[in-house]
N, C-alpha and C positions, 0 to 999 in steps of 0.2 A: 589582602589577608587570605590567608590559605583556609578553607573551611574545609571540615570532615566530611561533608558531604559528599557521597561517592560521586563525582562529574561525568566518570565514566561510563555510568551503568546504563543510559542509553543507549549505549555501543555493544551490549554483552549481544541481547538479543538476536538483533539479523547476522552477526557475529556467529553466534551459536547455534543458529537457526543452518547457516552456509556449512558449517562444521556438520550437522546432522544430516543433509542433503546428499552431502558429497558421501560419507560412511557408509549410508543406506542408499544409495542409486541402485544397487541390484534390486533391493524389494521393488523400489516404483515402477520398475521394469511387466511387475505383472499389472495385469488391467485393473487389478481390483483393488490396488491402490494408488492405481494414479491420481485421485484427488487428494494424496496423503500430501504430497509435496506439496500441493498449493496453499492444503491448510496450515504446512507445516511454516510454510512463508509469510501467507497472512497473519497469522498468530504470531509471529514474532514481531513483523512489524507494529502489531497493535499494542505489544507487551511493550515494546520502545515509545509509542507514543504515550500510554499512561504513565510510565517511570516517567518522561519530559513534562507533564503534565502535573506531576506530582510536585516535579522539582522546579516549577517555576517559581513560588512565594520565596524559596531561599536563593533566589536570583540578587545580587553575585554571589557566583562559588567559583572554588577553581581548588585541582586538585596534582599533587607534582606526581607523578610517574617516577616510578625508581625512587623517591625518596628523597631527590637531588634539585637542589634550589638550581636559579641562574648566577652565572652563565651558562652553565652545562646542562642541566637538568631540562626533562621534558614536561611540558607544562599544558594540563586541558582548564579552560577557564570556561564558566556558564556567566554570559550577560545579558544585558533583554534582547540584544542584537540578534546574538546567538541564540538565545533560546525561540525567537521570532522565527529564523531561518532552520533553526529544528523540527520545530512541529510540524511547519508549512513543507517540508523535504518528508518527513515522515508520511505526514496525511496524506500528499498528495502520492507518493510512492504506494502507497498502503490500497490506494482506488486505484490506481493503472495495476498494482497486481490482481487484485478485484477486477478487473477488466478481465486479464489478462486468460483468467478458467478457461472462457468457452473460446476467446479469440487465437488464440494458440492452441487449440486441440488436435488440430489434423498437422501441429509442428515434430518436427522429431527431437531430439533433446531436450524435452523440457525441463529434466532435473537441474541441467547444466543453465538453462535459462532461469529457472526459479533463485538458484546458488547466487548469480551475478547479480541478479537484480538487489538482494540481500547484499554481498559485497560492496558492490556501489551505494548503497544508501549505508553503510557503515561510513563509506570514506566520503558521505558527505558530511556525516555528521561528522566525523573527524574534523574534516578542515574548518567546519562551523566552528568546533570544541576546541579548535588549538590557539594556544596561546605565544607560543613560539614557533618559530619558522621551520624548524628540525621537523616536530610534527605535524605542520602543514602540511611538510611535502612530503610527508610519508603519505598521509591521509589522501593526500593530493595525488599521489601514484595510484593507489588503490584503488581512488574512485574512477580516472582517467585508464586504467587497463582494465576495471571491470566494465565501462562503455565502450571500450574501442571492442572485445567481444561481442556485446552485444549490439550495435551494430550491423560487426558480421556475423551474425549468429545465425541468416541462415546462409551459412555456407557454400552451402552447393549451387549457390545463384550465383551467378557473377556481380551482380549490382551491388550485393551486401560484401561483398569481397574488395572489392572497389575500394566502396565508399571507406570502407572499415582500416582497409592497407594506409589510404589518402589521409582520415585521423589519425592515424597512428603514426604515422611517419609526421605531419606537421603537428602535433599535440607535444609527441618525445621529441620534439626539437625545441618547444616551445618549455618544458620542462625541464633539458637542461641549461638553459638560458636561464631561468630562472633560478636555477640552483648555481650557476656562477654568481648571479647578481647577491643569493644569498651569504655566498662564501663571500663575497667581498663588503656585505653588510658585518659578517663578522668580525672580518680585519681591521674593520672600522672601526664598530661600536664595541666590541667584543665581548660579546652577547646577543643571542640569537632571539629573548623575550621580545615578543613584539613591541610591550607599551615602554621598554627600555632604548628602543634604539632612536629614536626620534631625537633628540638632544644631540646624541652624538652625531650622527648625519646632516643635521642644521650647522653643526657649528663646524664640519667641513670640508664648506666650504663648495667649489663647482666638483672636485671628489667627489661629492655625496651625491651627488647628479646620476650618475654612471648605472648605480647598483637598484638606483630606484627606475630608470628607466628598462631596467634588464628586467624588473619586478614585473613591470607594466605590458612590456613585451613576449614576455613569458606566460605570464595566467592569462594576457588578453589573446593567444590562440584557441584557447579552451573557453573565453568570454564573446568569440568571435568578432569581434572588435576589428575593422578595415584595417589596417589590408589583412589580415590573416585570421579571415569570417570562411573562407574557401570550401573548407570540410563540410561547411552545416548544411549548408543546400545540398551537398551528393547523402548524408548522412541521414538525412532525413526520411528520403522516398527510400532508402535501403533498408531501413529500421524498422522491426514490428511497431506500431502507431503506439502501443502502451510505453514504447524505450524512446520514442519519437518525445512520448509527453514529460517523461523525466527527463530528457534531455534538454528541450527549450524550458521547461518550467524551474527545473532545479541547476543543472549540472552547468549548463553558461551561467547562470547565478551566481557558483563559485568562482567563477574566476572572478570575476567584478567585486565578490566577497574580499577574497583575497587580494585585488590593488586598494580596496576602497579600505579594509584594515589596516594594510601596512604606511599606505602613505597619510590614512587620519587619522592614526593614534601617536599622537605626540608632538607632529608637524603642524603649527599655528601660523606659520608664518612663511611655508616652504611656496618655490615659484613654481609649482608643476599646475596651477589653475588653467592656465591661458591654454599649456600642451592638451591637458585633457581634455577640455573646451573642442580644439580643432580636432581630436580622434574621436569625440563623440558627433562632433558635427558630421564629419567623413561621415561615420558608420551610420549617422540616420540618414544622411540623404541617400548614401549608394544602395542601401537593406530598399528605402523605398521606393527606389527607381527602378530596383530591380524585380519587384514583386511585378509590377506591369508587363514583363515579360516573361512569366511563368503561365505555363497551363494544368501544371501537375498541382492538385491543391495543397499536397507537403511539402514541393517546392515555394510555393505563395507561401506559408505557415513558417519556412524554414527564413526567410528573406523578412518577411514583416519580424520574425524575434531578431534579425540582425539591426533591424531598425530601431527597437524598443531599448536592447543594447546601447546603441548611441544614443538614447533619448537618459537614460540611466545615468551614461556617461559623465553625458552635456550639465547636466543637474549636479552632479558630485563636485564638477569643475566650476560650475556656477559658485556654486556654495563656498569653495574655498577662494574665489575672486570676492565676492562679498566680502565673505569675513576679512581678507586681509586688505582688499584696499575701501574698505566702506565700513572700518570698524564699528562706527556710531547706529550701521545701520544690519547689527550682527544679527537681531532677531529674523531679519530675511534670511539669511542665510543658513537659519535651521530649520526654516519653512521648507527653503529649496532642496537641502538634503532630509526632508522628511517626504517630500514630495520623492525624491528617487527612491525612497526606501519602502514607500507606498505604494509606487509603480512593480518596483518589484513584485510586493505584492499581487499587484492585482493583474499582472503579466503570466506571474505563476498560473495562478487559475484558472486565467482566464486562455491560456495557451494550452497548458494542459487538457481543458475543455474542449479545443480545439479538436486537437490532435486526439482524444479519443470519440468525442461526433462523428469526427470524419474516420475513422478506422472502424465503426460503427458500418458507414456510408461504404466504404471500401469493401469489409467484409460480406455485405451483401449484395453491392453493386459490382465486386470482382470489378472496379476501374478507380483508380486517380484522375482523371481528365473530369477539370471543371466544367469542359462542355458535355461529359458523360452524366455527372451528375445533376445538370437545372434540372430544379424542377424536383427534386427527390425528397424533400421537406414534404410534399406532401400523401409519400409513399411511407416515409420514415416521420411521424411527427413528433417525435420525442426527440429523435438524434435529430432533428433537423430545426426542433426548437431552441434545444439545446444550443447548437451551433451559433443559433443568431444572438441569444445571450452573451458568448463568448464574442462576435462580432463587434454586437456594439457597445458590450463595455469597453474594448480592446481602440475601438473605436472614438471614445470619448464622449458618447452619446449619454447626457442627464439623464436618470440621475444615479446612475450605473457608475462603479467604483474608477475607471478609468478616466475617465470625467474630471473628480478632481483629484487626484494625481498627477494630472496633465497640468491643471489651472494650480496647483500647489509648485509646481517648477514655473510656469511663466506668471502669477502674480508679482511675486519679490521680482523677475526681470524686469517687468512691466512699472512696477512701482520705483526703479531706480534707472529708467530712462532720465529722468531730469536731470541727472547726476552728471551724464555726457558720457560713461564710461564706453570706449568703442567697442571692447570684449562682450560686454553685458548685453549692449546695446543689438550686435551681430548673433547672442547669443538667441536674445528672444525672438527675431526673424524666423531664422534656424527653425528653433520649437514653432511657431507659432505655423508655420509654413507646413512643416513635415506634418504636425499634427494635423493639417488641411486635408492632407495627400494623403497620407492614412486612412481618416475617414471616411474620402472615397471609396479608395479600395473596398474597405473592408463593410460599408454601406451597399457597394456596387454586389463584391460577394453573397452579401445575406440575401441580396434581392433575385439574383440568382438560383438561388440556392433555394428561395421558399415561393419565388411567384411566378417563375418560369414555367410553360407546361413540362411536365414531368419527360423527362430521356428516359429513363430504364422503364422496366418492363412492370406489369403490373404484380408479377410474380415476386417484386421485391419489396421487403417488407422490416419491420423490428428485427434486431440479432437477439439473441438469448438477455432474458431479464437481467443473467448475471452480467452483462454488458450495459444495460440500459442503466442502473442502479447507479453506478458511479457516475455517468454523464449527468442523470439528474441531481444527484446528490450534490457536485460540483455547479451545478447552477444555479443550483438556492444557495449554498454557501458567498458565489457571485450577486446575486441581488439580494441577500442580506449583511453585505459589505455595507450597502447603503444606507440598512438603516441600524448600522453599527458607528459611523460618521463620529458620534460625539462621545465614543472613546477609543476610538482608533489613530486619527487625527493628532491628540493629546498624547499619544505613547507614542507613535513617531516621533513627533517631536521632540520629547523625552529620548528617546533613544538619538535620533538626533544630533542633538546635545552633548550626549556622553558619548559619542564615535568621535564628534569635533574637538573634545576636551574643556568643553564647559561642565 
């Protein structure tokens, strides 16, 4: 049902905000309003999170664009999903710009930097908000050319240029693939509503194959999903640490948003389980294997969210082997894709936390080299405590949100071993394995990191409050995940349910 509620109005802001930036760049120019932009950035994004805020009790809404039903019509729809993946893109966007003041002060263009950060978080909540595939991939452009800038945003370096050239050539490739696949979801269903096309692509046939694989192929390079993860390891060490954190915490999100929408809104019964099962398997074991062979700590950071990816994956593909061939035993099955939808969660955070700790550590250590930094937890004790918070949730260490997120994807596996099913059964190794090897790592990391004698000099110390605020902020948010448990859990699930079409 179409509600009056504007759905759009979270969008005005950093919208409007990017519009104000760009108009007035000559004032920011003088000194004495260079903190205008930042404010002018934060404050939008914060006006976005209380409009989302406002508007979650009338969750669902959905509002048509232009005036125009489907098939033709463009369509924003607010659901708990959406509204979930709203806030969580806002808040977290809203403390990397909060970062961003003192970390960026000695950058040159920072209006131009303030503007994208603002565009890119429009086009996330875009592709959050879209209801049809027309404005995905709008939203989906937006958000995808406002990161491939920033990226390379600082220019005149080569590495940012690199990295930035290498997303953007495999991203726009990965884009229009997906906008083939859409065009032939059209010719199909003929109607581009998301929760419309599912019936018609079931019924055909191995057709319907085709356009959903191009779906999957297409959002899964911006999801970094094996084999085409390639970008996010160069992308990372190129990228200021606050575009580092919206990147692993929201912007591979979307892609994963985007296959896990289009293929479980409507599809009960489609056989894409087992495929997605093996590209999440791929993608956690090679992210994990490959972080062992990292010394740059945003290299490590970049390679463990390639892992988490396929643990996300593995979990969405679980859940739809459940459900269709263990019907009797569907309640697992919304455990397992509450489980992915929680991991999300707690990936977001807890990556994000990462990524600005260590731009924290960076900024004042002038080094990425994890053998530069041991030891630096106790030069830095805030960013360095920080950091182990995000560690070992990240980690799965009780009784820290990643903990059970992890035990929410391998219970239902574990509970349907008697069953014999050899998918499920290969699935829960998989998980149970990776999340071993992770732990390491990311055990091994903190212990480095906080009980090493210290490398850097004693002249290194805290970055500016305005930098420390969000790390901390973002770490009580992280261990009060935990003792949020008993109704976090229950709207997963909930939400859950209504992605699977229960």
């Amino acid at each position: 049902m179409v509600s009056d509620l504007p759905v759009y109005l979270p969008l005005v802001p950093p919208l409007a905000g990017a519009v104000v930036l760009t108009a007035t760049s000559s004032l920011y120019r003088k000194r004495r309003y260079g903190a205008a932009r930042w404010l002018v950035s934060l404050t939008s994004l914060l006006a976005s999170l209380a409009l989302l805020i406002l508007m979650v009790p009338s969750v669902p809404a959905s509002y048509q664009l232009g005036g125009y039903g489907p098939p033709a019509g463009s369509c924003l729809r607010l659901d708990a999903l959406s509204a979930f993946l709203c806030l969580t893109a806002v808040a977290i966007t809203s403390l990397s710009v909060a970062f961003s003041y003192r970390y960026m002060e000695h950058d040159r263009g920072k209006n131009r930097y303030y503007s994208l950060m603002l565009l890119l978080t429009a086009g996330l909540l875009g592709v959050f908000l879209s209801g049809d595939l027309f404005t995905l991939f709008v939203f989906w452009e937006l958000m995808c050319v406002s990161s491939y800038a920033l990226v390379a945003f600082r220019k005149h370096e080569w590495e940012p240029l690199e990295a930035g050239f290498k997303y953007l050539v495999m991203s726009t490739v990965g884009s229009l693939v997906a906008l083939y696949g859409i065009s032939l979801i059209y010719g199909i269903a003929g109607t581009l509503e998301i929760s419309g096309i599912g019936a018609a692509l079931s019924g055909a046939g191995l057709v319907g194959y085709f356009p959903l694989a191009m779906i999957v192929a297409g959002f899964g390079v911006t999801a970094a999903i094996v084999p085409f993860h390639t970008w996010l390891p160069d992308a990372h060490p190129a990228a200021p640490s606050p575009v580092s954190a919206v990147l692993s915490g929201l912007v591979i999100k979307g892609g994963v948003y985007a296959i896990f929408r289009v293929l479980f809104t409507g599809f009960t019964s489609y056989g894409f389980a087992v495929p997605l099962m093996i590209l999440g398997a791929a993608t956690m074991t090679l992210g994990n294997l490959m972080v062992f062979a990292q010394q740059d700590i945003k290299r490590f950071f970049a390679y463990s969210s390639v892992a988490n990816m396929g643990l996300i994956l593995m979990a969405g593909g679980a859940a739809s082997q459940i459900a269709v061939a263990h019907p009797a035993d569907a309640g697992l099955a919304y455990v397992a894709m509450a489980g992915a939808l929680f991991h999300v969660l707690n990936h977001a955070l807890g990556k994000s936390l990462l990524f600005l700790s260590s731009g924290s550590m960076i900024h004042s250590a002038k080094t990425r080299s994890i053998q530069s930094l041991e030891g630096i937890a106790r030069r830095m004790p805030w960013s360095g405590g920080a950091m182990a918070i995000g560690l070992l949730s990240l980690a799965g260490v009780p009784p820290l949100g990643g903990f059970w997120s992890k035990l929410m994807v391998l219970a239902p596996l574990a509970a349907l071993l008697p069953a014999g099913d050899p998918a499920l059964a290969a699935a829960f190794v998989v998980v149970l394995a990776n999340s071993l090897i992770a732990a390491g790592y990311y055990t091994w990391l903190a212990q480095r990191i906080a009980f090493k004698p210290a490398a850097v000099p004693e002249s290194v110390g805290e970055p500016p409050l305005s930098m420390v605020i969000p790390v901390v902020i973002l770490s009580l948010v992280c261990i009060c995940v935990t003792f949020a448990l008993p109704w976090i859990i229950p709207a997963f699930e909930s939400i859950s349910r209504s992605l699977m079409g229960v």
